[in-house]
N, C-alpha and C positions, 0 to 999 in steps of 0.2 A: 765497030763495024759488025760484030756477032751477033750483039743485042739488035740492029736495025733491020738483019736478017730474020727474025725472028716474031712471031705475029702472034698478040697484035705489038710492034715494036715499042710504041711506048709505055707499055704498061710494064714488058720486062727494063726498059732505060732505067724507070721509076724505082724497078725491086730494086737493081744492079745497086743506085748510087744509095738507094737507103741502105742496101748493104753495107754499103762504105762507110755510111756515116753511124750505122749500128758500133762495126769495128771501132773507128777512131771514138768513139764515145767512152767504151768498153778501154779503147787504152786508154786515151787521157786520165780518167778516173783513177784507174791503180796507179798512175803515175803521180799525180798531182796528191794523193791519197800517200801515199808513202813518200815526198817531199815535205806532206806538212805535219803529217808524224814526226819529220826527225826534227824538225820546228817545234812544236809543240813539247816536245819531248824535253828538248835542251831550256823552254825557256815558258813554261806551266802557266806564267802568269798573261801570259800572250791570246789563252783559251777562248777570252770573251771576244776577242778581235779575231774568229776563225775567220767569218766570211768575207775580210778585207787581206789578211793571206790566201786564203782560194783563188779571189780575185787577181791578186798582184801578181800569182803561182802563174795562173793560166797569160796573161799578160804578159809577162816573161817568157814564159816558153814560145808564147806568141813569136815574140821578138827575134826568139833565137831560128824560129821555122823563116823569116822573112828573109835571109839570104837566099836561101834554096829555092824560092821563089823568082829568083831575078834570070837575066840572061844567061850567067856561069854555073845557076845556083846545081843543074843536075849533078855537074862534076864534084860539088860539094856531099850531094846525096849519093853519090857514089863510093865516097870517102867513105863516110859512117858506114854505106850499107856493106863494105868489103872487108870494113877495119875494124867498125865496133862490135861485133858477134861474140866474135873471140876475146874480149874483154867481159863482157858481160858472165858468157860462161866460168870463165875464170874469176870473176867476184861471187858469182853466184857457190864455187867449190869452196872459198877460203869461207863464207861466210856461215855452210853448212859445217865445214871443219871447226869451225870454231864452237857453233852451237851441238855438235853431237860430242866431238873430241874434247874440247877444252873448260866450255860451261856446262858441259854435262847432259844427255838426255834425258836422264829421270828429272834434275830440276826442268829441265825445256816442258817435260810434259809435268811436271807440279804445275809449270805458269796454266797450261791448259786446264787444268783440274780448278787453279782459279777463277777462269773466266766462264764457271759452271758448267764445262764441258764435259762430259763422261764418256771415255773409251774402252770398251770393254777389250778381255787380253790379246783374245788374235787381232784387230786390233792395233794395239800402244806394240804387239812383237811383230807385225808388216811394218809400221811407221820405224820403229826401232831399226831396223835391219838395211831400209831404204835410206833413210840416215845416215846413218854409220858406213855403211860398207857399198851398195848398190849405187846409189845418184853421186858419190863423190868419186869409184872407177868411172862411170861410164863420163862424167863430164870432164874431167883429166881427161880422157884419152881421146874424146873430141878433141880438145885443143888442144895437146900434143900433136895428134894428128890432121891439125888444120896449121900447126906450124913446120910439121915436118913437110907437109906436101906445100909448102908458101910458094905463090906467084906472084908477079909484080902485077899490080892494079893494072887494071885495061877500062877504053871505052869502049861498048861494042864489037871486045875481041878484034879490032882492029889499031886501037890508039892506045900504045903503052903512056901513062905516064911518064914525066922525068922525074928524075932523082928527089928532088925539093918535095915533091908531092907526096913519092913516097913514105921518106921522113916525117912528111907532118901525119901522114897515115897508120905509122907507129907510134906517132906521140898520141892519137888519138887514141891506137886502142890501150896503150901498155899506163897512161897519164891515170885514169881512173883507182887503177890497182896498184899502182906508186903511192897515192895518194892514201889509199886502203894501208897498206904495207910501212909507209912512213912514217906515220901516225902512231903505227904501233910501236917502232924502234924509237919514237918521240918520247912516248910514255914510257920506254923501259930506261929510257936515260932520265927522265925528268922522275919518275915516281919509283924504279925500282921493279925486281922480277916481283915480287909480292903482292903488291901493291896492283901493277897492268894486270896479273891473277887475278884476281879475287874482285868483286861488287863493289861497287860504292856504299858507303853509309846508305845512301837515300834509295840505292835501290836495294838493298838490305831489309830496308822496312818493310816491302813489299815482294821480298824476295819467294820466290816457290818452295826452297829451303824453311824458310820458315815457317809456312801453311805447313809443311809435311810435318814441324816438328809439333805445332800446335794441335794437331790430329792428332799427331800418335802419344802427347801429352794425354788430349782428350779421351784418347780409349783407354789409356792405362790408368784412368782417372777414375773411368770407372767399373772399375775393378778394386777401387780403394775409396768406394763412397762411405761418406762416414753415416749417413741415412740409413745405409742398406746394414750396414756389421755395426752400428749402436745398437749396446744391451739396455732394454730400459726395463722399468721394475716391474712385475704386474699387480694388477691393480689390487689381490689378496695382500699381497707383500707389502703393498703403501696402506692398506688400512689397520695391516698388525702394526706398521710401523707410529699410525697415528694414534693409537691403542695404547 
């Protein structure tokens, strides 16, 4: 109704929903883009077949948007939009914990320095700091305190939910980071605390660790070139000697 207030109205109808379709574009992409990452990732020989996974990617989510489109589907969209935030946040903290805390952020930014990136120090000591200590308070304590201040779903501020709804409401947001968290207590019973530590062989080869250690191979390399500190004879010295 704002936009037809508005003149000349169809020219702003036109910006309004290219807007929209700008956004959904903008997410699908990171979305579908970091599904087939973890695809590609797990299974390298799949690379040639990217654009019939893209396909299938979008297809699927397709699928999965097609309830919320039905008669019930708002109360559906309502679920995720109340339930799933605070999941999110919460994968997003264990997932920075793990890469600043646990894998380290000097290798996190070796991988950078591999993908020909260069950061100069102020810099890799803002990213450093925002990592480590800064984005991992401030998103803890959103969701803390989006759990401490918890209400029961509503529609419209006038329709509470029942119980059953609720429940699945929980399974929606807490199911994500179970699965996150399970996974991991999976690996430490099947492989060992050492083991869930530490890289793979295969990421090993390509690890950040290793570019840093082949550098600094490299400079101390030369500093012991055999070019540079070979004594050779001069060339008085070889003709007394042929003499």
């Amino acid at each position: 109704m704002a936009v037809l207030k508005m003149n000349p109205p169809a020219l702003w109808s036109f910006f309004f929903f290219f807007m929209l379709i700008c956004l959904a574009l903008s997410s699908i992409c990171g979305g579908v883009q970091t599904f087939l990452a973890f695809i590609l990732d797990e299974k390298p020989e799949w690379t040639g077949k990217r654009i019939y996974i893209v396909v299938g990617s979008c297809f699927f989510f397709f699928l999965c948007g097609v309830p919320m489109c039905t008669t019930g589907g708002i109360h559906l969209f309502q679920i995720f939009d109340q339930r799933c935030t605070s999941s999110l946040l919460l994968l997003c903290f264990v997932e920075m914990a793990l890469v600043a805390w646990v894998y380290g952020y000097q290798k996190f930014l070796g991988n950078i320095e591999e993908m020909g990136i260069q950061l100069s120090k102020p810099i890799r000591s803002m990213w450093i700091v925002l990592w480590c200590a800064v984005c991992p308070i401030i998103i803890l304590f959103i969701v803390v305190l989006k759990w401490v201040s918890y209400k029961p779903m509503k529609f419209n501020d006038d329709y509470e939910y029942p119980a059953g709804v609720q429940a699945v409401g929980w399974i929606f947001e807490l199911l994500p980071t179970a699965i996150t968290v399970g996974y991991f207590f999976f690996s430490l019973y099947k492989n060992g605390i050492h083991e869930s530590f530490n890289p793979s062989p295969s990421w090993e080869l390509t690890n950040a660790s290793l570019a840093l250690r082949l550098k600094k191979t490299k400079d101390n390399e030369a500093f012991f070139d055999e070019t540079v500190y070979k004594v050779t004879a001069s060339p008085k010295k070889e003709k007394m000697t042929e003499l």
